[in-house]
C-alpha positions in Angstrom: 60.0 -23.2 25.7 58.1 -22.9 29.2 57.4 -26.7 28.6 61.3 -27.3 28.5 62.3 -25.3 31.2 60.1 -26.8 33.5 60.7 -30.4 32.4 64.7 -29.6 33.1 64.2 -28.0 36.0 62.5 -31.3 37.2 65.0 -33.1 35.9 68.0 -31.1 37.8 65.8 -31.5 40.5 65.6 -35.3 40.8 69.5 -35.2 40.0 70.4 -33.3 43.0 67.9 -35.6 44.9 69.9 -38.7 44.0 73.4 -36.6 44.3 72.2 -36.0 48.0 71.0 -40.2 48.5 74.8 -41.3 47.7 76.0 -38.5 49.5 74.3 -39.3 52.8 74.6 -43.4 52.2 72.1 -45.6 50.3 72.7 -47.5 53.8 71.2 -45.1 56.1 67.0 -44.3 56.7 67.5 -40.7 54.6 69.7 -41.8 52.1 67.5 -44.3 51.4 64.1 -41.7 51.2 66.1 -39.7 49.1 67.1 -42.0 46.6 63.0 -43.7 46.6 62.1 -39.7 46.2 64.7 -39.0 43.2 64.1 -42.4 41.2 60.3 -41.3 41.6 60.7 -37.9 40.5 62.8 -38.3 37.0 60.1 -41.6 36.3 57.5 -38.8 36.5 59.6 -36.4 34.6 60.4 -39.1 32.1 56.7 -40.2 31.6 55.1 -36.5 31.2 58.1 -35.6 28.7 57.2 -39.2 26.7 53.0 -38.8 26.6 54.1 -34.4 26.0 56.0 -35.5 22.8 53.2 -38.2 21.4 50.7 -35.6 22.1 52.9 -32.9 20.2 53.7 -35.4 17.1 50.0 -36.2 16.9 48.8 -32.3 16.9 51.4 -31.7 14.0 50.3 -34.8 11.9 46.8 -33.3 12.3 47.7 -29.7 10.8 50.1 -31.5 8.7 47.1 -33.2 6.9 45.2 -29.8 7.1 47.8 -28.8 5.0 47.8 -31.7 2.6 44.0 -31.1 2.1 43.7 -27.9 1.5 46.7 -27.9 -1.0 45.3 -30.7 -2.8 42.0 -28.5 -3.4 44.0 -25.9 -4.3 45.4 -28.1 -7.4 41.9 -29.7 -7.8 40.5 -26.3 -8.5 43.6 -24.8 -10.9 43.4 -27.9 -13.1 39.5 -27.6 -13.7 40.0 -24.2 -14.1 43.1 -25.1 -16.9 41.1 -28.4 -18.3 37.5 -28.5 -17.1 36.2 -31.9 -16.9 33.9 -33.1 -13.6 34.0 -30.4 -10.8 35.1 -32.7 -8.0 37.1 -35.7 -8.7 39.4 -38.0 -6.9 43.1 -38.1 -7.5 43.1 -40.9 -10.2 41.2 -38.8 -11.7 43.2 -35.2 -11.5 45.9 -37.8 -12.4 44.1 -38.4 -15.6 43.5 -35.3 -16.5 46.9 -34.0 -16.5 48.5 -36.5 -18.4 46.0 -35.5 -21.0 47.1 -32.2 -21.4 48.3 -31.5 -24.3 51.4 -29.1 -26.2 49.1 -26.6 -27.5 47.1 -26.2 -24.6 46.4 -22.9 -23.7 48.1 -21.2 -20.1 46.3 -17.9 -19.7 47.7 -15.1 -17.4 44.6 -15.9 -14.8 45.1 -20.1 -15.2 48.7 -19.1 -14.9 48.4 -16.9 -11.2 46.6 -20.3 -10.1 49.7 -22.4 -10.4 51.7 -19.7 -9.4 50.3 -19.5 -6.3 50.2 -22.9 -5.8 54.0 -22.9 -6.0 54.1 -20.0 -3.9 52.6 -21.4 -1.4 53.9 -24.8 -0.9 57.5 -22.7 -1.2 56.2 -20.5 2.2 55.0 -23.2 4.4 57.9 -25.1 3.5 59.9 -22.2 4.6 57.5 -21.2 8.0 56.1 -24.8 8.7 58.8 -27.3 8.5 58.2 -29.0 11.4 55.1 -29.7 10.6 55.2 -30.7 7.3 58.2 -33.1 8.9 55.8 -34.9 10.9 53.8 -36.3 7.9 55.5 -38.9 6.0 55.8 -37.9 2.0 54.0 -34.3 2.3 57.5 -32.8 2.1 58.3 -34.1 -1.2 54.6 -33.4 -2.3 55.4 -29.5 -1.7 58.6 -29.6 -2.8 56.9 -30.9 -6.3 54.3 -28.1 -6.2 57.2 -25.8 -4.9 58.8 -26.0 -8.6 55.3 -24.0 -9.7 56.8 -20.7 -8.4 59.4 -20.5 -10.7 56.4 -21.0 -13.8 57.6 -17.2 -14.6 60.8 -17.3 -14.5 63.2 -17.8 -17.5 62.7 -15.9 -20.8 60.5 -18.6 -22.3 57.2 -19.3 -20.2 56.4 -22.6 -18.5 55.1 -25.1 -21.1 52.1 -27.3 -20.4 53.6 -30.3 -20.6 56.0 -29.2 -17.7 53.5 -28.1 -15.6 51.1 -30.9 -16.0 54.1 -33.2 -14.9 55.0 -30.8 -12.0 51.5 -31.4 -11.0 51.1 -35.6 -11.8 54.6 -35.8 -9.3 52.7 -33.6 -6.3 49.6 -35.5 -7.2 51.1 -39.0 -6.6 52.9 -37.5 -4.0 50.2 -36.1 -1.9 47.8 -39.5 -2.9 50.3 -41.6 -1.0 50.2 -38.9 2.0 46.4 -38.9 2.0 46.0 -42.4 1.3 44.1 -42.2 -2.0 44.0 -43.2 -5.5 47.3 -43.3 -7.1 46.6 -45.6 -10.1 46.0 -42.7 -13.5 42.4 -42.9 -14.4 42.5 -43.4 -18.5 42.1 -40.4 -19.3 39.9 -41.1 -22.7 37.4 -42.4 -20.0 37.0 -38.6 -18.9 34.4 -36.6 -19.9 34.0 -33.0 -20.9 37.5 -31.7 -21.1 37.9 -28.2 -22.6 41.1 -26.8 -21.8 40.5 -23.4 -24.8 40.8 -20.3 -23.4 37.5 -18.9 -23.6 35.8 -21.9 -21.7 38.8 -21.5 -19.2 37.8 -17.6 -18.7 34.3 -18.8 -18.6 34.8 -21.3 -15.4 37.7 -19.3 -13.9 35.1 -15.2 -14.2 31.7 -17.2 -14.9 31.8 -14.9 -17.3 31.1 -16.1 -21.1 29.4 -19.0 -20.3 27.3 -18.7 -22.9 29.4 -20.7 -25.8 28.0 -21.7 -29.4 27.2 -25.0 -29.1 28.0 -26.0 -25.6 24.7 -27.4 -24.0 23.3 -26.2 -20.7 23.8 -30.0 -18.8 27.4 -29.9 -20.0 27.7 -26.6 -18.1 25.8 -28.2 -15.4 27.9 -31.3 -15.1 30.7 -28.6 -14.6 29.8 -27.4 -11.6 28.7 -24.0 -13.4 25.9 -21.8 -13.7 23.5 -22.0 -16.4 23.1 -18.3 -16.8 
């Protein structure tokens, strides 16, 4: 606002300037000063507003990105929470995963809160950032994909998985094309150590019951989980 105020004022300023140049006569010594001085003064005016705006554009594209990042973690961690699979994996990966989810996949309350919040989320900075997320090509329609997570509660019949798992493959494309990675689905038989029941879910979501009949200390490993 300050920025703006001073920038008009400038502006006005330079106006008046030239308003006193024709008034006086372009012919005579002062006229001529005054018009030199005015043309000089809205060129400044004009430049600083210009290089002001480019500098403004590039800070939001910066915490626009912030944003994209941090809500693509957010997703990265809710799915390996929902499907296990490798801890940290790119987004043709996350894309495999989730078209591999399946109709009887389990949704616990806790995996549940995850993409809840996820939908929550993308629904407030939507609401509080616009601007910003504006001033990124593509991350609006990434958050207005995850957005559709907040209503995963609503209704008298619960979010299926296959609904959310295509909720999340649009904002993963979505936010792939934003962040310039992957956006070619991994096959997702080519993915290793899926799990999506419930117990090994609680067991990488508390890090509680990690201890499961027949699952093998390097699988928990390879998980990113304790051995306990």
């Amino acid at each position: 606002m300050t920025r703006a105020l001073v920038t008009s004022a400038f502006l006005l300023l330079s106006v008046l300037v030239l308003w006193g140049a024709f008034t006086l006569g372009l012919d005579t010594g002062r006229g001529e000063f005054l018009m030199n001085l005015g043309v000089e003064i809205m060129g400044i005016v004009i430049t600083v507003a210009v290089v002001e705006w480019f500098l403004d554009r590039g800070r939001l594209q910066t915490q626009a990105r912030e944003i994209a990042w941090d809500t693509l973690s957010a997703v990265e961690h809710a799915i390996w929470i929902w499907q296990g699979g490798p801890r940290e994996v790119e987004t043709d990966e996350l894309l495999g995963i989730v078209h591999a989810v399946g109709e009887s996949d389990p949704v616990p309350d806790f995996t549940e809160n995850l993409f809840f919040n996820i939908g929550t989320r993308s629904k407030q900075v939507l609401h509080r950032d616009l601007k910003t997320v504006e001033a990124l090509p593509g991350l609006l329609q990434a958050l207005e994909n995850f957005a559709r997570l907040n209503a995963i509660r609503e209704g008298k019949t619960p979010m299926g998985p296959l609904k959310i798992a295509s909720i999340l493959e649009d904002g993963i494309k979505a936010l792939a094309k934003v962040l310039d990675q992957p956006q070619e689905r991994h096959l997702s038989r080519l993915i290793r150590y899926r799990n999506p029941a419930a117990e090994e879910q609680a067991a990488r979501h508390f890090g509680v019951g990690i201890n499961v009949p027949g699952r093998k200390q390097g699988e928990r490993a390879r998980e990113g989980m304790p051995l306990g």
